[in-house]
C-alpha positions in Angstrom: 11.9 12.0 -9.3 9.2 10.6 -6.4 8.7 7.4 -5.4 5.2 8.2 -2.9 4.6 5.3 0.1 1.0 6.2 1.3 -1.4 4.7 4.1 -4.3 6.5 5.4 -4.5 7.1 9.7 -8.3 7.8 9.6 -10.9 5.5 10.6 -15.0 5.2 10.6 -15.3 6.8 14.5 -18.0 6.2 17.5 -20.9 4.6 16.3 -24.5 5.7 17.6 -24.5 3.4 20.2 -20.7 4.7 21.8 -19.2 1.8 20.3 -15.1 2.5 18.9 -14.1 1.5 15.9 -10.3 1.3 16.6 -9.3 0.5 12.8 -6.4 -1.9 14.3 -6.3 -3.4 10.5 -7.4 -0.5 8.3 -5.7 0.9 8.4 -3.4 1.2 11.5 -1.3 -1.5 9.9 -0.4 0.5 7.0 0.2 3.5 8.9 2.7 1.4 11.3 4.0 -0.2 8.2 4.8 3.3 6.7 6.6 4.0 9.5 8.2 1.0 10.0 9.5 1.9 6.1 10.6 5.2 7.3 12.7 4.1 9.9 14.2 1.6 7.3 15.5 4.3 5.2 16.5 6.4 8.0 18.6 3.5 8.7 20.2 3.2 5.9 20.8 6.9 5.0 22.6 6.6 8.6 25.0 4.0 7.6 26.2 5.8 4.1 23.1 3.9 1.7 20.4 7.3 0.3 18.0 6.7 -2.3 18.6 8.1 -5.9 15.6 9.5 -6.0 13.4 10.7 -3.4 10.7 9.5 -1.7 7.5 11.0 -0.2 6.1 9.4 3.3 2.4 10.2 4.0 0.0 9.3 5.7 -3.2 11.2 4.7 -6.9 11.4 6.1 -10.4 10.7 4.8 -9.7 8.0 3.0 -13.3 6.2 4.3 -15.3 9.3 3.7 -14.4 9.1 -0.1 -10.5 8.7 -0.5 -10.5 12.8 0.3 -6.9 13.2 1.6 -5.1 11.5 -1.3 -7.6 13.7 -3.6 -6.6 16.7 -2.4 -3.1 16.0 -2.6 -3.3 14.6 -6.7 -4.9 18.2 -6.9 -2.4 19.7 -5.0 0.8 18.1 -5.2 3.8 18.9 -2.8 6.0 17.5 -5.3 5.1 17.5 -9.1 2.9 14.7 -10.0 5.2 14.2 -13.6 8.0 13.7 -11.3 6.2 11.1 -9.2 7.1 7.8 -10.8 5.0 5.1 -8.6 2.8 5.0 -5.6 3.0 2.1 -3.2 0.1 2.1 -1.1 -0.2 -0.1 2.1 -4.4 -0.5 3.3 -4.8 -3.1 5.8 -1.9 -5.4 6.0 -2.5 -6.8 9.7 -5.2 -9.8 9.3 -5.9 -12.8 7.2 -8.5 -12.8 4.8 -10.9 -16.2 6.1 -10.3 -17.4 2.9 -7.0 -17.7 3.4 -7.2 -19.1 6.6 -5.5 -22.4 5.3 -2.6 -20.6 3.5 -1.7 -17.3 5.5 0.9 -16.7 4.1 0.2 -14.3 1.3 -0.5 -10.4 0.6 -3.1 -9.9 -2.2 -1.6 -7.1 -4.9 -3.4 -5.3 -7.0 -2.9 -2.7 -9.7 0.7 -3.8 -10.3 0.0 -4.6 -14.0 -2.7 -1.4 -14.3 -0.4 1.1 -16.0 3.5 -0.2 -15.9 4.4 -3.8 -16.5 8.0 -2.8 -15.3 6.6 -2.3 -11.8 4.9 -5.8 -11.8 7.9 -7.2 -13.0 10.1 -5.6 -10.3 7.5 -6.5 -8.1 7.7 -10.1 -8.7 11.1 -9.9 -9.1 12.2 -8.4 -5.1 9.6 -10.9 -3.4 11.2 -13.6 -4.6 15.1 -12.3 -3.8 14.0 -11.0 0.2 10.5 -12.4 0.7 10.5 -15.5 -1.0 7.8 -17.5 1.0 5.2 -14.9 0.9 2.8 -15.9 -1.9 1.7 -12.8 -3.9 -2.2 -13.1 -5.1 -3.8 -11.3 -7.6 -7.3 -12.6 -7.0 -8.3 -9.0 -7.0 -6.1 -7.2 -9.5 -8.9 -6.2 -11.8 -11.1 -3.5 -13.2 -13.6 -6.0 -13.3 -13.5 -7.4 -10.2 -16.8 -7.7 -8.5 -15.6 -5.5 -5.2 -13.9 -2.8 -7.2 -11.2 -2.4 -4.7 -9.0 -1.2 -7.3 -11.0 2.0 -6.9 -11.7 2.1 -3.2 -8.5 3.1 -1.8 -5.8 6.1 -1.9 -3.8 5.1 -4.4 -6.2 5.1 -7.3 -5.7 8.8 -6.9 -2.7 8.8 -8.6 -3.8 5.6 -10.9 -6.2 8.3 -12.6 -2.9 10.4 -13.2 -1.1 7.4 -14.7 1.5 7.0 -12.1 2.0 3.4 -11.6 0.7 2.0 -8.6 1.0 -1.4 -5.9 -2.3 -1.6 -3.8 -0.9 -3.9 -0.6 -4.0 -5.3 0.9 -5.0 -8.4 2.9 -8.6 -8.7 2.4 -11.3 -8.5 4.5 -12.8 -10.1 7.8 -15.5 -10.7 10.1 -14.3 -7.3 12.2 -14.1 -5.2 9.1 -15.3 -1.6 9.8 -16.5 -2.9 13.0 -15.3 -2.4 16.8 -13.3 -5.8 16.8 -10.7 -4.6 14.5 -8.5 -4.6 17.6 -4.6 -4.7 18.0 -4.8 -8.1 19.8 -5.9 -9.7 16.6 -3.1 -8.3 14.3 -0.8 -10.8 12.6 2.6 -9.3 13.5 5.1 -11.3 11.8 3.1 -11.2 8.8 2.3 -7.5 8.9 6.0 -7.4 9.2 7.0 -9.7 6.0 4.7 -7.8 3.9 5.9 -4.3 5.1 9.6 -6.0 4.0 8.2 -6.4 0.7 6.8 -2.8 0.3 10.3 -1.5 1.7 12.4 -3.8 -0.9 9.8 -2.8 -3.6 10.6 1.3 -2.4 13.9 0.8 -2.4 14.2 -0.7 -6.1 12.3 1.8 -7.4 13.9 4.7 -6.4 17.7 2.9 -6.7 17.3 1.8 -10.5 18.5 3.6 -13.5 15.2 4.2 -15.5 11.7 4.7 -13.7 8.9 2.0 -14.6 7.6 2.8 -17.8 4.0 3.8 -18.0 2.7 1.3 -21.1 -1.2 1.7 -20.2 -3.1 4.5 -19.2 -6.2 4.8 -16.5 -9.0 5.7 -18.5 
């Protein structure tokens, strides 16, 4: 069995008049993040302490020209897509939303309840044990919800296979898909507690006797 940590390393490019979108936020934070993670497990394979099952790192590409990476890989999986037992997928994790400006400390989750309530309930249950003071919102964990962004990032690609799914996101900004998505304006002690909680979440899920049950389906 696979637990899959994803972020996508693409961004939207030059624009027409030579300005760079560097893509600090989206989604260079989730792409450090996954590293970050990697190195975590590294660390603790070193020192004696391997996953039960095993997990899959990537980073795919063309997520903003239609989520094309993660689509080719749900139609052309490394690793058998039964077998893959949750997705945990980490899309800009760097800033804080503006209106959250007053209470920064949060990540917004969504999809956690989609398909498995095991994986919101382990969820839940890791951020309070290691990241206790980091408020989990689930403003946007909807179908419904007005911006869709349920739908607008990599892991719904394995949603639509009904493999459960955590969509780590901390909104939008004023430099959203524009040139002042910079490095300089990344949160980095945040980015780092909420890249703790997608490592504890990780490491649950691929350490517990049964995988999340899937008690929903995507339709």
């Amino acid at each position: 069995e696979i637990v899959v940590v994803t972020s996508h390393y693409d961004h939207i490019g030059v624009e027409a008049n030579g300005d760079i979108n560097k893509g600090a936020d989206d989604d260079g934070s989730g792409t450090v993040s996954v590293l970050e993670i990697v190195n975590a497990f590294a660390e603790a394979a070193q020192n004696g302490h391997r996953p039960r099952r095993s997990i899959l790192f990537m980073t795919v590409t063309g997520e903003e020209k239609g989520l094309l990476g993660s689509s080719y890989y749900s139609d052309h999986p490394v690793l058998p897509l039964d077998k893959t037992v949750t997705n945990l997928n980490i899309d800009m994790v760097g800033r804080i939303d503006p209106d959250r400006a007053d209470q920064p400390n949060y990540v917004y989750i969504i999809g956690s309840t989609m398909l498995s309530s095991d994986l919101h309930h382990i969820s839940e249950g890791v951020a309070q044990k290691f990241v206790g003071d980091l408020e989990l919102d689930y403003r946007y964990n909807s179908k419904d919800d007005p911006q869709r962004f349920y739908y607008r990032s990599d892991h719904y690609n394995f949603a639509k296979h009904n493999i459960p799914i955590i969509f780590y996101f901390n909104g939008t900004h004023e430099d959203y898909h524009r040139p002042g998505d910079t490095p300089d304006k990344i949160e980095y002690e945040l980015m780092e507690k909420r890249a703790k909680l997608v490592f504890v979440t990780a490491w649950e899920v691929a350490n517990r006797d049964a995988a999340p049950v899937v008690d929903q389906t995507e339709e």
